[in-house]
PDB file of the backbone (N, CA, C, O) and the ligand in Angstrom, with CONECT records:
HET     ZN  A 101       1
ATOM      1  N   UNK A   1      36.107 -14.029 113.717  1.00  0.00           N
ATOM      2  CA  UNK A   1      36.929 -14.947 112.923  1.00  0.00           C
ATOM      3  C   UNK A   1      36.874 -16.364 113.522  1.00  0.00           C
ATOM      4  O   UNK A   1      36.896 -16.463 114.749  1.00  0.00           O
ATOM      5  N   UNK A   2      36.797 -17.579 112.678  1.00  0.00           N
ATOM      6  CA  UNK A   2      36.411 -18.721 113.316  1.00  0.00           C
ATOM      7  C   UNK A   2      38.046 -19.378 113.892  1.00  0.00           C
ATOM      8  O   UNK A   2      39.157 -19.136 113.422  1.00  0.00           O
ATOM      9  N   UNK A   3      37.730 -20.127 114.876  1.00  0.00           N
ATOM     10  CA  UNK A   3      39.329 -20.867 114.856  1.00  0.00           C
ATOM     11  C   UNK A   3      38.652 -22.411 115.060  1.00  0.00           C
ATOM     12  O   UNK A   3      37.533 -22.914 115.168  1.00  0.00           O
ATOM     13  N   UNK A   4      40.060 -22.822 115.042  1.00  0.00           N
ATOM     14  CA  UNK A   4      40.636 -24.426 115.158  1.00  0.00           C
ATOM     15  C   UNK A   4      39.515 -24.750 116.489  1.00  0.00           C
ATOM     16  O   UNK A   4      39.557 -24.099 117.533  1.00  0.00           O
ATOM     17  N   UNK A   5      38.331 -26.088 116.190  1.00  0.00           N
ATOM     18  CA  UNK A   5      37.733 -26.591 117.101  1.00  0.00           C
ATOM     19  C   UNK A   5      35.992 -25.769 117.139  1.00  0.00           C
ATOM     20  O   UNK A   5      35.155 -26.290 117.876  1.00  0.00           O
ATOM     21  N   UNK A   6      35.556 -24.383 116.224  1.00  0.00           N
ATOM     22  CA  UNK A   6      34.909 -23.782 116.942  1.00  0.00           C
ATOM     23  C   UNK A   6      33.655 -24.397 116.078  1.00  0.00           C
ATOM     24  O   UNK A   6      33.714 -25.204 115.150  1.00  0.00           O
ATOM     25  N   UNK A   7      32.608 -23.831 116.607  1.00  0.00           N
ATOM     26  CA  UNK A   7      31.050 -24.236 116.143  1.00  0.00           C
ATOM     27  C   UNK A   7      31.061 -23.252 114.764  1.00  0.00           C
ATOM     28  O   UNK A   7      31.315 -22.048 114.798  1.00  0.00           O
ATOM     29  N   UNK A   8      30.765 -23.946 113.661  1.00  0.00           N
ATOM     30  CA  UNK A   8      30.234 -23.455 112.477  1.00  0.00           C
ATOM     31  C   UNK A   8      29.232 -24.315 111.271  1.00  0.00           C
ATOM     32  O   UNK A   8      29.241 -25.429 110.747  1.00  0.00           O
ATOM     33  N   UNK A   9      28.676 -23.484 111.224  1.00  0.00           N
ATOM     34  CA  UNK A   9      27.397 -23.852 110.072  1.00  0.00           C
ATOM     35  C   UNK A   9      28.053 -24.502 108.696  1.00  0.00           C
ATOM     36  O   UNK A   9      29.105 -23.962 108.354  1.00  0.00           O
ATOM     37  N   UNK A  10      27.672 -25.377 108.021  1.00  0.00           N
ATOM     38  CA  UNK A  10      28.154 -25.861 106.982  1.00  0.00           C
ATOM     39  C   UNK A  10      27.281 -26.922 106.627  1.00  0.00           C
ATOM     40  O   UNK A  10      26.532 -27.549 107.376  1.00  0.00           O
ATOM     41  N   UNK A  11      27.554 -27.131 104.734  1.00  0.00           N
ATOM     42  CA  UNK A  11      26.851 -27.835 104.172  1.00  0.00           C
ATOM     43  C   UNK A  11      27.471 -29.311 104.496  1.00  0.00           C
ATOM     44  O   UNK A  11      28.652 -29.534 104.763  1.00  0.00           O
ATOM     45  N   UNK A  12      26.304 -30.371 104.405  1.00  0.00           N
ATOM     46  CA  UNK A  12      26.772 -31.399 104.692  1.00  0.00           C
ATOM     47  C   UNK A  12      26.645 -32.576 103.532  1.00  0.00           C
ATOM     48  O   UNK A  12      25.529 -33.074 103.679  1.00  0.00           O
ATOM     49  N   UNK A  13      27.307 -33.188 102.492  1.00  0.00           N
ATOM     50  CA  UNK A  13      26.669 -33.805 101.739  1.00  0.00           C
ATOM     51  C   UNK A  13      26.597 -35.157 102.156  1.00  0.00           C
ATOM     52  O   UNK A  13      25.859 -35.779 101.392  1.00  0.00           O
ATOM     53  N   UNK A  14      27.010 -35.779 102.954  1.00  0.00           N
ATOM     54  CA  UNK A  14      26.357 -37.042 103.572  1.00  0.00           C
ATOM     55  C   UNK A  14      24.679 -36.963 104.121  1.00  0.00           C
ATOM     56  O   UNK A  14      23.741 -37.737 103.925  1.00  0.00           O
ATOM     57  N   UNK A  15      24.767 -35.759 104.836  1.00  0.00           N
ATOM     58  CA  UNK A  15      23.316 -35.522 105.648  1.00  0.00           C
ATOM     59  C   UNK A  15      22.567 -34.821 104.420  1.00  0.00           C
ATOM     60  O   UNK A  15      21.357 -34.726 104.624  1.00  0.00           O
ATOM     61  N   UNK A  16      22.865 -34.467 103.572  1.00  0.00           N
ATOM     62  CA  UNK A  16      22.253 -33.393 102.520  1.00  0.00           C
ATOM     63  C   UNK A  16      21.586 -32.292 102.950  1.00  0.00           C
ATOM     64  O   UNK A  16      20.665 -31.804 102.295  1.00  0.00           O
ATOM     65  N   UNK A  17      22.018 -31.789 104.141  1.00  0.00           N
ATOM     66  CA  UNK A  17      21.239 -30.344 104.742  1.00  0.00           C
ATOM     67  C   UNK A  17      22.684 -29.437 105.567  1.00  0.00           C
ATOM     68  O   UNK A  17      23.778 -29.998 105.629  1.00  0.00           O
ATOM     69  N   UNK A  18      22.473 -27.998 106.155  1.00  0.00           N
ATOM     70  CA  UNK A  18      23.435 -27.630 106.825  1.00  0.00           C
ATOM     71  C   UNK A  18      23.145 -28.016 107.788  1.00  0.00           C
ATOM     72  O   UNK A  18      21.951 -28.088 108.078  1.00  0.00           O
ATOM     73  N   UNK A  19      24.329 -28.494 108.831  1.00  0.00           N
ATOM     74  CA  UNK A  19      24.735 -29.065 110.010  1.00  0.00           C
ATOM     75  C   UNK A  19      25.505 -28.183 110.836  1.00  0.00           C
ATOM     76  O   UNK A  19      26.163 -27.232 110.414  1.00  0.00           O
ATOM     77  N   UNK A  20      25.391 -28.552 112.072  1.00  0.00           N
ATOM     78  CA  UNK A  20      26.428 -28.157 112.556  1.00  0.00           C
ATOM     79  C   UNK A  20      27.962 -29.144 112.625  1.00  0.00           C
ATOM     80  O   UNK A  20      27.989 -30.355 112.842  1.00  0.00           O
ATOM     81  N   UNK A  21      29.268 -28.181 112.358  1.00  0.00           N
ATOM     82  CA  UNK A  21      30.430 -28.804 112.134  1.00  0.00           C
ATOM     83  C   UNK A  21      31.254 -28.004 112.757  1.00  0.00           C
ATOM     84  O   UNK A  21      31.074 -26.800 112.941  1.00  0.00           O
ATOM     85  N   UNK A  22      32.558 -28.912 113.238  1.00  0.00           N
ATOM     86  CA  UNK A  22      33.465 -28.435 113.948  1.00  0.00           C
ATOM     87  C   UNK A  22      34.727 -27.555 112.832  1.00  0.00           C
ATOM     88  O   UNK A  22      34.882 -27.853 111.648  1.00  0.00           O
ATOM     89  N   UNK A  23      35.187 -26.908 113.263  1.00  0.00           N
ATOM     90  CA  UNK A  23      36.717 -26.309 112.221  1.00  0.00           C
ATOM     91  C   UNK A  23      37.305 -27.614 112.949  1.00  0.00           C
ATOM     92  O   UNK A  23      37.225 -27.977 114.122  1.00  0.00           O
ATOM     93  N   UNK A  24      38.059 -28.309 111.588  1.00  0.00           N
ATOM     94  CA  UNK A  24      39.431 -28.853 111.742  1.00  0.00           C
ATOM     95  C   UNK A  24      40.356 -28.818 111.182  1.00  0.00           C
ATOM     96  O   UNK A  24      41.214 -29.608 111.573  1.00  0.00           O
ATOM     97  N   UNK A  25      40.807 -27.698 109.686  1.00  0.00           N
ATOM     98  CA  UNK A  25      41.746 -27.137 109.418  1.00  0.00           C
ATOM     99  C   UNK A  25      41.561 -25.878 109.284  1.00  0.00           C
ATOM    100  O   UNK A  25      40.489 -25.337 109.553  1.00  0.00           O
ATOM    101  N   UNK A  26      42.346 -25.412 108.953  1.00  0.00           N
ATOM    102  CA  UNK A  26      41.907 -23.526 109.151  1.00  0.00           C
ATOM    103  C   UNK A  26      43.728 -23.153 108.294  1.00  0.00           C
ATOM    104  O   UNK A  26      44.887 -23.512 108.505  1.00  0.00           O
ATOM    105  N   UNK A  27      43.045 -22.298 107.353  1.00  0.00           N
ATOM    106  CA  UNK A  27      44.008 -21.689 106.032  1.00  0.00           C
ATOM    107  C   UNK A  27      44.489 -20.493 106.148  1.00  0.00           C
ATOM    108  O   UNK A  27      44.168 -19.772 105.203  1.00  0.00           O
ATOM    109  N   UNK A  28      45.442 -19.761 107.317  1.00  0.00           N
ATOM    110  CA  UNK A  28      45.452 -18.422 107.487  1.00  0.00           C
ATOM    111  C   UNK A  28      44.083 -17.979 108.690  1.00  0.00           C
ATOM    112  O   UNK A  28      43.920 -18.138 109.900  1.00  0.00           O
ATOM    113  N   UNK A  29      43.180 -17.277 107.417  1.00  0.00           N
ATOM    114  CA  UNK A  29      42.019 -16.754 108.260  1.00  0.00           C
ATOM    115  C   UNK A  29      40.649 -17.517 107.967  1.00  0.00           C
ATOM    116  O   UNK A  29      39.541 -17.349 108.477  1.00  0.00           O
ATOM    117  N   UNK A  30      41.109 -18.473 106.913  1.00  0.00           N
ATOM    118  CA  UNK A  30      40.179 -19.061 106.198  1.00  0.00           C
ATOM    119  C   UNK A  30      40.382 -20.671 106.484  1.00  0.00           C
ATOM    120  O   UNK A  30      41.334 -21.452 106.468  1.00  0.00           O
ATOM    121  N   UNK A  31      38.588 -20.763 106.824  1.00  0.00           N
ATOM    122  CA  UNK A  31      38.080 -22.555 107.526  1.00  0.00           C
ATOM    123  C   UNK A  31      38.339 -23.614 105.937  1.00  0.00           C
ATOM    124  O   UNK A  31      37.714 -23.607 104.876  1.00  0.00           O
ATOM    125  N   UNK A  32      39.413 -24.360 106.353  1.00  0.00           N
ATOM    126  CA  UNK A  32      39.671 -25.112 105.243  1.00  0.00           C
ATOM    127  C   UNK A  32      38.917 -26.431 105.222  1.00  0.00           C
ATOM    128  O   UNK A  32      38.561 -27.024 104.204  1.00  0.00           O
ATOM    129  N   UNK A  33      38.740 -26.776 106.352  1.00  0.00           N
ATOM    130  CA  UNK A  33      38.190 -28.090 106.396  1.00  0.00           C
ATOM    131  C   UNK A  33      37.558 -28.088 107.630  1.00  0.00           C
ATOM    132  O   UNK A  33      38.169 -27.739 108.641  1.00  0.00           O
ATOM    133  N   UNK A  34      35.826 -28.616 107.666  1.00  0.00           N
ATOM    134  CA  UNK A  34      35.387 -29.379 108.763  1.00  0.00           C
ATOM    135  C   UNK A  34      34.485 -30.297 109.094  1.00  0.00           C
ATOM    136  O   UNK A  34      33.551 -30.536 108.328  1.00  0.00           O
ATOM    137  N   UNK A  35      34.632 -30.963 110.314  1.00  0.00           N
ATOM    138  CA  UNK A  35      33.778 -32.084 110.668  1.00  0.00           C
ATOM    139  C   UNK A  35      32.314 -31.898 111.293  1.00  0.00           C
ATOM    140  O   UNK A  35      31.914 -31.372 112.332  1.00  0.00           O
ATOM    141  N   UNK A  36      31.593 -32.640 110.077  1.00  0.00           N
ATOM    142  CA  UNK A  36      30.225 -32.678 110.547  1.00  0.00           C
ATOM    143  C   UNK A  36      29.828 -33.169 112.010  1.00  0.00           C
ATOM    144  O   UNK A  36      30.221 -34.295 112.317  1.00  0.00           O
ATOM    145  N   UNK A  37      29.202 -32.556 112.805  1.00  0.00           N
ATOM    146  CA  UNK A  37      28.840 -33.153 114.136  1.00  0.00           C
ATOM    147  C   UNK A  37      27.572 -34.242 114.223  1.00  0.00           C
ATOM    148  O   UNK A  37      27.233 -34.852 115.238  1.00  0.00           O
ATOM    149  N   UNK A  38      26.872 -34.339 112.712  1.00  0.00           N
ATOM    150  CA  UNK A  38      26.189 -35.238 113.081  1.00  0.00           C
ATOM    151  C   UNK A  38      26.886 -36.649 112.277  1.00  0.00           C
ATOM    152  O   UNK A  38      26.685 -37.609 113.021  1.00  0.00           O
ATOM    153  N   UNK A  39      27.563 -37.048 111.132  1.00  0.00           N
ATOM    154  CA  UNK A  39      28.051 -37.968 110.984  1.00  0.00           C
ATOM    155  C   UNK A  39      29.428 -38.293 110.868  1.00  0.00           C
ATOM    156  O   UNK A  39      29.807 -39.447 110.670  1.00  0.00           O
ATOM    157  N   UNK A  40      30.320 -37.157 111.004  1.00  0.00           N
ATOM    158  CA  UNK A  40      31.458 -36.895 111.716  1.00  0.00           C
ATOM    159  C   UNK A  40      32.538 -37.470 110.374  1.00  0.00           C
ATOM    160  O   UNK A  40      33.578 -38.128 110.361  1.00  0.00           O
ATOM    161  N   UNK A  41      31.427 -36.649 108.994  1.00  0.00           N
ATOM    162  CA  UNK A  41      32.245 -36.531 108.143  1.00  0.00           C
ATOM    163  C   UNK A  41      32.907 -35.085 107.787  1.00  0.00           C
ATOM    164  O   UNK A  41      32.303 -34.016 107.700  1.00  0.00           O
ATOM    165  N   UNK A  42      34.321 -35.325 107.601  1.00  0.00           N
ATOM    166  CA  UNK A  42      35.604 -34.190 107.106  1.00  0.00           C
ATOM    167  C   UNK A  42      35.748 -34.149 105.695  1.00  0.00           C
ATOM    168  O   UNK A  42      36.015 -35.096 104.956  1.00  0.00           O
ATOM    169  N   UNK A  43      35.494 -32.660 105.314  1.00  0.00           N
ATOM    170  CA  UNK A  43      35.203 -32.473 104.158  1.00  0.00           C
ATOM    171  C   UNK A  43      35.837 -30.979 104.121  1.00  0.00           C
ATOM    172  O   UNK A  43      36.296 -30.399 105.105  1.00  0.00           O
ATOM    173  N   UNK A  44      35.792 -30.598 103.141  1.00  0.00           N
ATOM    174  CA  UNK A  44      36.357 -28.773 102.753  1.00  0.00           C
ATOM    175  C   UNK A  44      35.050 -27.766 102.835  1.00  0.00           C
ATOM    176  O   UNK A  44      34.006 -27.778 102.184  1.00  0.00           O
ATOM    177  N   UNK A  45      35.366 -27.167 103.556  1.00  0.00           N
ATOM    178  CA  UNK A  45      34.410 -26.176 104.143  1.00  0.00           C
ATOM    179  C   UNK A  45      34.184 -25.536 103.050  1.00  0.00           C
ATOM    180  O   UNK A  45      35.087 -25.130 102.318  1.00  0.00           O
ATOM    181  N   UNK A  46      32.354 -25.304 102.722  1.00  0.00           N
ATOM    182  CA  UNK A  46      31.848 -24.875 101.580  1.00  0.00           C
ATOM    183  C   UNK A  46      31.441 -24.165 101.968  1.00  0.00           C
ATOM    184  O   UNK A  46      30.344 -24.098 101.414  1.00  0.00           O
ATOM    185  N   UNK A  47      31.542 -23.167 102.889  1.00  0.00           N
ATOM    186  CA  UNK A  47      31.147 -21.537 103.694  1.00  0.00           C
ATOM    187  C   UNK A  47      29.063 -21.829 102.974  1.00  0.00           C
ATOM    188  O   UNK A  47      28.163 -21.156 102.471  1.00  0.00           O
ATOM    189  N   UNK A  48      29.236 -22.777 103.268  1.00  0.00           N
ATOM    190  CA  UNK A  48      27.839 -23.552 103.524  1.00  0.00           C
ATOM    191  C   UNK A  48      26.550 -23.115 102.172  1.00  0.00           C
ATOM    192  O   UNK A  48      25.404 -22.676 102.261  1.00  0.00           O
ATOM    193  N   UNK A  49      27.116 -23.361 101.398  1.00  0.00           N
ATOM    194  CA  UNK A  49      26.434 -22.700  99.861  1.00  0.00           C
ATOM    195  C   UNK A  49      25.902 -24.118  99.608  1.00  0.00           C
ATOM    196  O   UNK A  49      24.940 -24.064  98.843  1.00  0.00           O
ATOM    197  N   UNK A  50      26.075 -24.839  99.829  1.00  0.00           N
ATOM    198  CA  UNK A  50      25.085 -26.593  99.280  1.00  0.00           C
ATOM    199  C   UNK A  50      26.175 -27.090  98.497  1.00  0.00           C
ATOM    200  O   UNK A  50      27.124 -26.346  98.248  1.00  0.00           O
ATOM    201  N   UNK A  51      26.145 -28.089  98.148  1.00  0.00           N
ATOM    202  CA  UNK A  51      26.831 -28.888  97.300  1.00  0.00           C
ATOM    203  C   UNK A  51      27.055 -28.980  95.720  1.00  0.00           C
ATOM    204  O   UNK A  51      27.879 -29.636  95.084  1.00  0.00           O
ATOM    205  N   UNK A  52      25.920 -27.992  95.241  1.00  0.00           N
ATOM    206  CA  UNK A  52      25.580 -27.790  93.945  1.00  0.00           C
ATOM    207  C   UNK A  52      27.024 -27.487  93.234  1.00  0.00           C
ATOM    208  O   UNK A  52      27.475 -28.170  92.315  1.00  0.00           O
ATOM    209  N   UNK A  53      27.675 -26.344  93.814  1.00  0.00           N
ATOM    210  CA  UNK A  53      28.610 -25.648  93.104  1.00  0.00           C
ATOM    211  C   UNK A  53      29.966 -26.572  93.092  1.00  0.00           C
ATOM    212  O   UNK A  53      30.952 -25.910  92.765  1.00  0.00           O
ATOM    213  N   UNK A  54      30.160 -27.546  93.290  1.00  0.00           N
ATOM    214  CA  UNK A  54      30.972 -28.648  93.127  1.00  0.00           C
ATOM    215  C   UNK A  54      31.448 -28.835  91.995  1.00  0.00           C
ATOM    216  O   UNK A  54      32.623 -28.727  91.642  1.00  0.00           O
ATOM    217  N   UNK A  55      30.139 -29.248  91.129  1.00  0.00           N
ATOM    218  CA  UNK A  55      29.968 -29.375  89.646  1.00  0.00           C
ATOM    219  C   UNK A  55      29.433 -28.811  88.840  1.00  0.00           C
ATOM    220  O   UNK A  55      28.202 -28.783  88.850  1.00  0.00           O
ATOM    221  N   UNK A  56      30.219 -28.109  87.778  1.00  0.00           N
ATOM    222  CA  UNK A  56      29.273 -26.852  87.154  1.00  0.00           C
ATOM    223  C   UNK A  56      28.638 -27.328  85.888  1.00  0.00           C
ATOM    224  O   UNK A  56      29.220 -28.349  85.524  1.00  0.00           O
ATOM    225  N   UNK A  57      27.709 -27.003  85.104  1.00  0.00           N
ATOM    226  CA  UNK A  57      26.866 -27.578  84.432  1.00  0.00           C
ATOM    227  C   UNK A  57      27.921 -27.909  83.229  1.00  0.00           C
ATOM    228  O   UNK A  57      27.662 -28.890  82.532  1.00  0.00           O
ATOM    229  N   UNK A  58      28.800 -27.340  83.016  1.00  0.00           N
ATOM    230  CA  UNK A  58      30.220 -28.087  82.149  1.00  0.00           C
ATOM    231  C   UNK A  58      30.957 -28.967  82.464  1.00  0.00           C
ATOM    232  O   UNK A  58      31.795 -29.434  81.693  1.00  0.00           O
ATOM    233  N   UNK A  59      30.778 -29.357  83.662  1.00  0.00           N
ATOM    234  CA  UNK A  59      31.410 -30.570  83.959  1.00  0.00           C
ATOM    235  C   UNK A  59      30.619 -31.744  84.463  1.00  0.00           C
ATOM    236  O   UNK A  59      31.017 -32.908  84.524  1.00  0.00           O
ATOM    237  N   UNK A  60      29.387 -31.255  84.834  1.00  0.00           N
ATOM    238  CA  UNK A  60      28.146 -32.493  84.780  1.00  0.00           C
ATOM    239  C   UNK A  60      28.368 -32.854  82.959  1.00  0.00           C
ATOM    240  O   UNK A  60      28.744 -33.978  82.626  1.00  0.00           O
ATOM    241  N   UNK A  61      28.177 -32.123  82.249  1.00  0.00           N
ATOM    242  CA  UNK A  61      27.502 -32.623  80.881  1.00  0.00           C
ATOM    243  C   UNK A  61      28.808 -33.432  80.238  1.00  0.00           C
ATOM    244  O   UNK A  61      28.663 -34.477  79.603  1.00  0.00           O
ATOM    245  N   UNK A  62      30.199 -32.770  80.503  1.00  0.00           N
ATOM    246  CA  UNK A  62      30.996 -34.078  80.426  1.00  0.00           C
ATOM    247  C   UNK A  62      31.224 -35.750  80.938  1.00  0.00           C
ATOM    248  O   UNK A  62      31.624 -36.873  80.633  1.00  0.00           O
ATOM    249  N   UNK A  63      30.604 -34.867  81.977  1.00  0.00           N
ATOM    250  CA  UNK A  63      30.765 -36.374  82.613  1.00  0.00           C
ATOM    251  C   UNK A  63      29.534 -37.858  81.845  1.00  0.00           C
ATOM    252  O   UNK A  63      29.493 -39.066  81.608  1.00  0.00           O
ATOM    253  N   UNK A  64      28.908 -36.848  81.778  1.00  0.00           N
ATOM    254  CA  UNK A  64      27.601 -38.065  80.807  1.00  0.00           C
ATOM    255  C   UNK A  64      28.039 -37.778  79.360  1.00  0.00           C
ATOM    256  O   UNK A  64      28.162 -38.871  78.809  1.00  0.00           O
ATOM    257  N   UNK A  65      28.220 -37.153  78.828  1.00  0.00           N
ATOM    258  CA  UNK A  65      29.562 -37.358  77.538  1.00  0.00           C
ATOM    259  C   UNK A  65      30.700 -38.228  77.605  1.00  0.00           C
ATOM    260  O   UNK A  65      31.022 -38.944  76.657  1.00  0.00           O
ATOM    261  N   UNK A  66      31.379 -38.189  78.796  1.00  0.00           N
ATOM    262  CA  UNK A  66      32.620 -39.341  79.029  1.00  0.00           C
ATOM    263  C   UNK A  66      31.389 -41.225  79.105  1.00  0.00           C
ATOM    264  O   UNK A  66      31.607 -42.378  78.733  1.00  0.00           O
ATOM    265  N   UNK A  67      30.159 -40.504  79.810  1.00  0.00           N
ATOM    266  CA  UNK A  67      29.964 -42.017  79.945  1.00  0.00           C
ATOM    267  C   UNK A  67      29.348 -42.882  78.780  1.00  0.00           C
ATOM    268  O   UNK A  67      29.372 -44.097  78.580  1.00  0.00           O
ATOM    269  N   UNK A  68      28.614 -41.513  77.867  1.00  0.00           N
ATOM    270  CA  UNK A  68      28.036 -42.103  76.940  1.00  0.00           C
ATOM    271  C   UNK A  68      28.878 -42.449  75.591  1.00  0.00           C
ATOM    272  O   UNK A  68      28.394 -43.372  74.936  1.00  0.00           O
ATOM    273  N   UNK A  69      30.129 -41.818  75.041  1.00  0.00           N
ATOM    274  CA  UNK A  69      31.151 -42.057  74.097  1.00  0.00           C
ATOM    275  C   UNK A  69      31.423 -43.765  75.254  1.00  0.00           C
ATOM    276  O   UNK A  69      31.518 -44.823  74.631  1.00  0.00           O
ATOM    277  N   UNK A  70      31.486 -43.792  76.329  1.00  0.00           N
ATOM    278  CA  UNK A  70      32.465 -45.230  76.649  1.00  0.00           C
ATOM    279  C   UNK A  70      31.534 -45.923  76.326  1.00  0.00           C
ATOM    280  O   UNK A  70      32.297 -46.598  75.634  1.00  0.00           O
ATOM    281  N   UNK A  71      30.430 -46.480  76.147  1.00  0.00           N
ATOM    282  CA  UNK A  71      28.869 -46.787  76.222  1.00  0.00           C
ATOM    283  C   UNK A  71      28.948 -47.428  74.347  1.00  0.00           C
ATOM    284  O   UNK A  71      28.814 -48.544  73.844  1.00  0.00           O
ATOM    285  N   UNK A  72      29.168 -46.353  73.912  1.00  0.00           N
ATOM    286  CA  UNK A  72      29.642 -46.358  72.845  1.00  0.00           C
ATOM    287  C   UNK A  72      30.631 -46.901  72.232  1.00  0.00           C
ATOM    288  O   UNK A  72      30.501 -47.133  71.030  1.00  0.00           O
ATOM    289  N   UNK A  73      31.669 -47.184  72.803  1.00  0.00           N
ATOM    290  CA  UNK A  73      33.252 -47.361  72.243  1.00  0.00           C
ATOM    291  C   UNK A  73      33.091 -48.992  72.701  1.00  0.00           C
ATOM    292  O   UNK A  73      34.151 -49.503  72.340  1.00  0.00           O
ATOM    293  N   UNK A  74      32.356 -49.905  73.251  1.00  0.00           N
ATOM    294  CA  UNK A  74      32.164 -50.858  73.903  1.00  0.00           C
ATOM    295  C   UNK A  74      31.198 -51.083  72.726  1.00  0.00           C
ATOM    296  O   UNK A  74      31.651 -52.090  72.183  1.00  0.00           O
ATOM    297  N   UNK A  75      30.465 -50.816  72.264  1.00  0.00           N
ATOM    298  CA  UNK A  75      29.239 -50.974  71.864  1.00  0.00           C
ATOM    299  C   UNK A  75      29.448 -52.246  70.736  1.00  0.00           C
ATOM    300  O   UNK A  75      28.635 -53.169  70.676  1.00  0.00           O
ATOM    301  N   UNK A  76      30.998 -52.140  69.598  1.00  0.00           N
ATOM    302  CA  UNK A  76      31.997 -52.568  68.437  1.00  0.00           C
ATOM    303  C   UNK A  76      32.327 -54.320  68.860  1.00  0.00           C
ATOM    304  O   UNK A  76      32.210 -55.352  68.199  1.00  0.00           O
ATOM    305  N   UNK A  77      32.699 -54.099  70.016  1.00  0.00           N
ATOM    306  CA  UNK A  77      33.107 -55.312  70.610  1.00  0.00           C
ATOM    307  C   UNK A  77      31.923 -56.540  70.956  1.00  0.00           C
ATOM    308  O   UNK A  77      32.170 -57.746  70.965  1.00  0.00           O
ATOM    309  N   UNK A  78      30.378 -55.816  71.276  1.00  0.00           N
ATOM    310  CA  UNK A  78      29.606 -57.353  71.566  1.00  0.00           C
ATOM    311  C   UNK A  78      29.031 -57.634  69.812  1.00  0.00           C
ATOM    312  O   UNK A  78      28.161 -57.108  69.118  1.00  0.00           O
ATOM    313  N   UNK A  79      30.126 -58.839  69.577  1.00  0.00           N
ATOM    314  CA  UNK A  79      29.356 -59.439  67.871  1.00  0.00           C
ATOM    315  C   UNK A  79      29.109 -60.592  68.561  1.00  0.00           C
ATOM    316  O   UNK A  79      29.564 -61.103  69.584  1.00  0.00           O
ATOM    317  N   UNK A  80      27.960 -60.987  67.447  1.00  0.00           N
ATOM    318  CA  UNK A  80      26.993 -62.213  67.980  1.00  0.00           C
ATOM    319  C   UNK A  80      27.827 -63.075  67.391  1.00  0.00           C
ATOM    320  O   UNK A  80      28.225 -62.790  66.261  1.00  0.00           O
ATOM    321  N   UNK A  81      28.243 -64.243  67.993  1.00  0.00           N
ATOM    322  CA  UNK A  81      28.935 -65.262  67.901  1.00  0.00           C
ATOM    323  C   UNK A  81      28.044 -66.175  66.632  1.00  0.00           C
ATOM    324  O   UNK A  81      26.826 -66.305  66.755  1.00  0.00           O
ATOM    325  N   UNK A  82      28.462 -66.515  65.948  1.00  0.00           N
ATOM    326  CA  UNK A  82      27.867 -67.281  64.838  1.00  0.00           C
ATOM    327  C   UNK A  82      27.506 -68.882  65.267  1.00  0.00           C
ATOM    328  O   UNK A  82      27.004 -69.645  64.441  1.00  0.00           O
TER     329      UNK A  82
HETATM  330 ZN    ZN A 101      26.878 -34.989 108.065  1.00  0.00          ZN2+
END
């Protein structure tokens, strides 16, 4: 079981590879949060699966739906000045 301070493997999305990272919160039995040892970014421990699962392909495709309706909704407003 990992504790508070110990060496564990984890994804890093600053470095974009697994790193080694310190535990610096810990949830019960479960690593809530830790710090990357190489850029000594604190983040929520992703029991080191990559970063992918962050955003699921339903919420990527909104998000370029939110950008392209705003894209859009802007679009009304540039009239060519006479
Ligand atoms: Zn890092």
């Amino acid at each position: 079981m990992p504790r508070l301070g110990d060496d564990i493997d984890d994804y890093c999305s600053r470095c974009q590879r697994t790193t080694d990272h310190s535990v610096v919160v810990m949830s019960g039995e479960e690593v809530e949060k830790t710090r990357c040892r190489t850029c000594n970014y604190e983040h929520r421990f992703r029991k080191n699966k990559g970063g992918r699962k962050e955003m699921s392909a339903q919420e990527a495709f909104a998000k370029v739906l939110a950008s392209v309706s705003g894209q859009m909704s802007e679009a009304p407003k540039t009239k060519k000045k006479p």
